[in-house]
N, C-alpha and C positions, 0 to 999 in steps of 0.2 A: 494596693497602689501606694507609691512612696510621698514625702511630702513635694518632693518637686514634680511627682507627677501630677500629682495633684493643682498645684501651683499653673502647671504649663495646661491641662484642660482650662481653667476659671479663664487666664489667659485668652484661649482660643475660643471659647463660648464666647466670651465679653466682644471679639473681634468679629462672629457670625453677626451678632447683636448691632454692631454699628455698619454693617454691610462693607467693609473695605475686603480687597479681595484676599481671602487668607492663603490661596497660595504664593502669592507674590510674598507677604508678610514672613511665613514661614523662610522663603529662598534668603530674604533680607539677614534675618535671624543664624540662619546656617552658613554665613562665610563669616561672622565672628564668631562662632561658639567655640565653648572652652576647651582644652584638651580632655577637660574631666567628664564632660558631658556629648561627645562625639560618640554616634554612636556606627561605628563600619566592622567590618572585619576582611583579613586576615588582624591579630594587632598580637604585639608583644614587648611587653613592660617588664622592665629590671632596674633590683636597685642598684643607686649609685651613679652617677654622670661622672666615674671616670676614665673610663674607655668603652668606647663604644665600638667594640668587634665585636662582641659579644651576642650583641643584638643584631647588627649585621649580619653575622652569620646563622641567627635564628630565623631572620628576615630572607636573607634567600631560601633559605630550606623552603620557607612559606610560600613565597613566589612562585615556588618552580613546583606547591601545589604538593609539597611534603605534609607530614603530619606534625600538629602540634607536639607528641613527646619527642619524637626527632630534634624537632628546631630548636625545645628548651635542653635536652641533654648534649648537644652539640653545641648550641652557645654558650651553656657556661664552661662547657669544656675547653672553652677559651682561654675563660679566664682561670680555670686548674692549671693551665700549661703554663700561664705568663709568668716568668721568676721576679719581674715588677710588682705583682700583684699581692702584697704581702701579706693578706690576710685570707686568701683564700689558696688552696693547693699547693704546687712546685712552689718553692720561695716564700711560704706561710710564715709568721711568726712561730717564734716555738714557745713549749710550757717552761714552768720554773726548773726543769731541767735540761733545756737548749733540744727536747725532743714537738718535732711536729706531728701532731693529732688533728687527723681531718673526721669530719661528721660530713655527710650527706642524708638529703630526701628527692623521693621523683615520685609523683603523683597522675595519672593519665584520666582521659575521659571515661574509662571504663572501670573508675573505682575503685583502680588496684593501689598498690602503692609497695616500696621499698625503702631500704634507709641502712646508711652502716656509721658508726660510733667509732669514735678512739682508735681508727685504723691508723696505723703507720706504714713510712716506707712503698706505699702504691699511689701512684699519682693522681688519677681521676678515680676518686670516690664516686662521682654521680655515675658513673657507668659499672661500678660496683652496687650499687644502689639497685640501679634499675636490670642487674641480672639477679639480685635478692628477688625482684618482682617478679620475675618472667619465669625465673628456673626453680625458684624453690616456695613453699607454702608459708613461707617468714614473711615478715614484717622489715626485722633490724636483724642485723647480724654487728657484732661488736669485735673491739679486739683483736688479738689475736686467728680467734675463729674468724673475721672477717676479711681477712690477711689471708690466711689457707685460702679461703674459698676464691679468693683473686687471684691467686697464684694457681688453681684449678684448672679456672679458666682464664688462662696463660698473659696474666700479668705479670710485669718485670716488677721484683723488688728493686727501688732505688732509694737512696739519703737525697731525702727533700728540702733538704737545709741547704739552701746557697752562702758562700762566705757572707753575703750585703745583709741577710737574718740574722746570723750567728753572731756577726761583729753587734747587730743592735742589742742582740742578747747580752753578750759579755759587757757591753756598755750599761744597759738596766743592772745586773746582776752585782757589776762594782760599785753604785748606787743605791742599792737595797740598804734600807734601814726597816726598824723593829715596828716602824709606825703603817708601812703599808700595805697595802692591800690588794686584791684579782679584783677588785671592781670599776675603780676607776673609773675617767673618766678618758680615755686613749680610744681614739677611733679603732674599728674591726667592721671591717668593710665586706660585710656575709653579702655575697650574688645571692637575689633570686630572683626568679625568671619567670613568668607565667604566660601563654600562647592560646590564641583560638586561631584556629586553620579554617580553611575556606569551607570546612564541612559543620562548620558550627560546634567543632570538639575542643576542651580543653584540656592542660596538661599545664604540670609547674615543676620547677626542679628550684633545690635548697641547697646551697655547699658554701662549707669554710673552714680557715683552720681554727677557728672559734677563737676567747679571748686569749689575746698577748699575754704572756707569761705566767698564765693559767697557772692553778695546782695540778699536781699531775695525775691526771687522770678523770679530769672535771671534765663534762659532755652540757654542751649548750642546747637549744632550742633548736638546733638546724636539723638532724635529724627526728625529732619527736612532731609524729603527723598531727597534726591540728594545733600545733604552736608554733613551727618555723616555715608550714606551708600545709594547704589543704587546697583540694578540688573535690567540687561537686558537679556535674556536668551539667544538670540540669539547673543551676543555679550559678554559679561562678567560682572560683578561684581567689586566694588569699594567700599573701608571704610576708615574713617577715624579716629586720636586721635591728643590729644594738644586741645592749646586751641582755642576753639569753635568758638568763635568771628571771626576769622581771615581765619577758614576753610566756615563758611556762606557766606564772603562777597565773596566768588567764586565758591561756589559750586560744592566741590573741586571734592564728589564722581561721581557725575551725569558727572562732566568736564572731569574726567579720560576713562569714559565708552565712551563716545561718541568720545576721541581722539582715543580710541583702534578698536573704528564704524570707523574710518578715516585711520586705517590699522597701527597705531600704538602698538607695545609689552606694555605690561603692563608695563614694565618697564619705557621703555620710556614713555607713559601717567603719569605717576606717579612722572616724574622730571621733564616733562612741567607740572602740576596743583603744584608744589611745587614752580617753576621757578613763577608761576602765581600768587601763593599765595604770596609770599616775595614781585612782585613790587605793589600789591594793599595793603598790609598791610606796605607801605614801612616808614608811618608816626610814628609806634610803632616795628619796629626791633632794636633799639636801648636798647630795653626793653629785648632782648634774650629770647624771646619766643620759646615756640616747637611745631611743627604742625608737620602729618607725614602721610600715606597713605600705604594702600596695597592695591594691583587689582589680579584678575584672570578672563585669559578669556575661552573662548570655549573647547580651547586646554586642559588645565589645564598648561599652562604657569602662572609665579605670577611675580609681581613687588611689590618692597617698595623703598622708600625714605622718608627724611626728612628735615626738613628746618636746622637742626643741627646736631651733632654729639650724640649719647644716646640712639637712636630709635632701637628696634630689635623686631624680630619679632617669632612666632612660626611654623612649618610644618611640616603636617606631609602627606606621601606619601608612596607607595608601601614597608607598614608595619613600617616605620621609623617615628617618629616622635623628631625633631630635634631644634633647635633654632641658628639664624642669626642676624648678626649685618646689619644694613639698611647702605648704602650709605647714605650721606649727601651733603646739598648743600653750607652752608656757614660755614667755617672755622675761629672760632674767634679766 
């Protein structure tokens, strides 16, 4: 039992104890309660508040009684398509040489899982991803080999670089001096998505073109299972954004599922692996990095945090779909 479960029995005992009537009490309680501690399903959480198709279109999947890996590889397929969207797919930022390298991960209720690296030139990685899962005995496919294998099954190679990238590239690249560095402090705005469908199953999908101006050939957190997203069915779901480096070295998703398996709210899992990410990374916080996390578990309870202040998130739930700003942990 977690500490707020614990908290809401003393709660309720204390209320039998005074004789008021506790159903009425509880209905009082449940038309303010928080988004973080609702607990319904269908529900489906992604990061980011900013566009919300993404979740719309994972949200009807849901509706119309689809399954959770459907409604997450279809909604971020949204945001692969949008040439707006500069940090994830079509119209990604590109590395320190003006090329785009997408990573994905897709995760289901049934424990499988997929993920492709450093692909170039094919647009939706999460659907690359999720035919690693289905068609072949791998995990990740990289590269090159993961380029064949979408072109197999009959992806179009295209240049994912729109002029509005390239020009922001050429603009950083006449700027470059000896003094800087991929880590920065430049937003990269990684989707992930995670769903429970009205059968109680969950599923998460991971995708981006990882950090702006990257070195080339540098692979973030979004495709590596148990650092940029993890599902447990019988426990809950975990995702991650910011930057990559610093959610690896704790593996933050896989960390968050297993403190929610130890009877922790999403919530709370989600500000112990942020608490945990800040003292292992505590050699570059001085650098104002962002790193940030969403969970949902069983229930359909969700949790976000972030290591700063900027992280929000999207929800959407019984017909609503809405957007939150995340708590944070360090106040600069």
């Amino acid at each position: 039992m977690s500490h707020i479960s614990r908290r809401k029995f003393i709660k309720f005992t204390a209320l039998l104890g005074t004789g008021i009537p506790v159903l009425s009490h509880l209905k009082l309680f449940s038309k303010t309660v928080s988004p973080l501690t609702e607990s319904s399903i269908p529900v489906v959480i992604a990061t980011w508040d900013r566009d919300r198709k993404p979740n719309l279109k994972a949200w009807e999947i849901l509706e119309k009684g689809g399954n959770s890996l459907d409604a997450v590889e279809q909604g971020v397929r949204v945001a692969e398509d949008d040439p707006e969207n500069n940090s994830v797919g079509y119209g990604g930022l590109p590395d320190e040489n003006g090329i785009v390298t997408l990573d994905a991960s897709i995760m289901d209720w049934r424990g499988r899982a997929g993920a492709v690296a450093y692909l170039q030139n094919i647009r939706n990685p999460i659907s690359v991803a999720r035919l690693v899962m289905e068609k072949t005995k791998h995990v990740m496919l990289a590269g090159e080999g993961a380029k064949k294998f979408a072109l197999a099954y009959g992806f179009k190679e295209e240049n994912l670089l729109t002029e509005k990238s390239r020009e922001a590239w050429i603009k950083w690249k006449e700027g470059l001096s000896k003094e800087d560095n991929w880590i920065g402090s430049d937003s990269h705005d990684t989707i992930t998505m995670l769903a429970i469908d009205k059968y109680g199953n969950i599923s998460g999908a991971c995708t981006t073109s990882g950090l702006r101006w990257k070195i080339h050939g540098r692979v973030g957190d979004s495709p590596i299972i148990g650092a940029g997203l993890y599902v447990d069915n019988e426990v809950g779901a975990a995702g991650a954004t910011g930057v990559g480096e610093t959610i690896m070295r704790v593996l933050g998703s896989f960390l968050i599922v297993e403190k929610m398996r130890d009877g922790y709210s999403p919530q709370e899992a989600c500000e112990y692996a942020v608490r945990r990410l800040i003292e292992k990374n505590k050699n570059i916080v001085k650098e104002k990095f962002q790193a940030a996390f969403i969970a949902l578990n069983k229930k359909g309870e969700i949790g976000a945090y972030s290591v700063r202040e900027g992280f929000d998130y999207v929800l959407s739930r019984n017909g609503k779909t809405e957007g939150f700003k995340s708590k944070y942990e360090l106040k600069d």
